[in-house]
N, C-alpha and C positions, 0 to 999 in steps of 0.2 A: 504494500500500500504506500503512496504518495502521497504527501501532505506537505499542502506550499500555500501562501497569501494569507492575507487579513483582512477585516471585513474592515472599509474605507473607501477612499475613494482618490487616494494615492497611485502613485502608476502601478505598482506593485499588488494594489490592493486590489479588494474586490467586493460588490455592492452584493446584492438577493437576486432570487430567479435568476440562477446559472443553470447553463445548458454547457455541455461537455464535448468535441470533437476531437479526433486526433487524425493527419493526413498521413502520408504513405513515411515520411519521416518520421511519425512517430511525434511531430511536436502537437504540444494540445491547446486545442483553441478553446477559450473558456467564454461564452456570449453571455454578457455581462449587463441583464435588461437596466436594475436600476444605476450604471455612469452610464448607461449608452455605450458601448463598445464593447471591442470583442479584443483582449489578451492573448496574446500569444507566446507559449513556454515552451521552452527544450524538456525532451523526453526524461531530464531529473528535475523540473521544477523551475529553474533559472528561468526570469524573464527575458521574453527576445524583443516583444514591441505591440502595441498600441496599433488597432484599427480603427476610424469611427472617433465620432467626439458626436455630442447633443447636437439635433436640428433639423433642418430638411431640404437642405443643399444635397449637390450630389456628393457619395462620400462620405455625409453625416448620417446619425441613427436618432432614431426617437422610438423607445422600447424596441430594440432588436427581441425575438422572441426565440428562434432557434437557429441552428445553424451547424449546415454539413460542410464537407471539403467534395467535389468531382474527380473524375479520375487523373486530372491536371494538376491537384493541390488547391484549385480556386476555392476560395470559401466564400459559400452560398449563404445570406442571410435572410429570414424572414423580418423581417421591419414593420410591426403592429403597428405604431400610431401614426406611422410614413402613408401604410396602406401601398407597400411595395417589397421587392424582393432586390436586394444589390447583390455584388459580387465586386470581390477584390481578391488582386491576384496573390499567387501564394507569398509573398513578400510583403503582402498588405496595401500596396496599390490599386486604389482604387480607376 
């Protein structure tokens, strides 16, 4: 078992209503509803980076709700209060 973050709102941290993926690396994306964004960690916990920030630009999130990776590593977000679906690439480029 793995156990990493704090409940915050820190880069490191992490808010409620988490949803959990991991891509073909092995890093795990953690969709993170209450900052808006979605964390991304190497396969022992270490933070690698930030996707998403609050909003409705493109790029930003407003209650991201779930979220998978494709067979490319994109990661697919569903976006509740967007009332949309984005994708950013596996680097987090949106």
């Amino acid at each position: 078992m793995l156990k990493f973050g704090d409940k915050g709102q820190g880069q490191q941290q992490l808010g409620s209503y988490l949803r959990v993926t991991v891509n073909s690396s092995n890093q795990i994306i953690v969709n993170d509803c209450d900052n808006n964004n979605l964390k991304i960690f190497d396969p022992t916990g270490r933070y690698l980076f930030t996707c998403g920030s609050r909003g409705s630009e493109p790029g930003q999130l407003y209650s991201p709700w779930s979220v998978i990776t494709d067979g490319e590593d994109n990661i697919i977000v569903a976006d509740f209060k967007n009332f949309r679906v984005s994708v950013f690439s596996r680097d987090g480029t949106f």
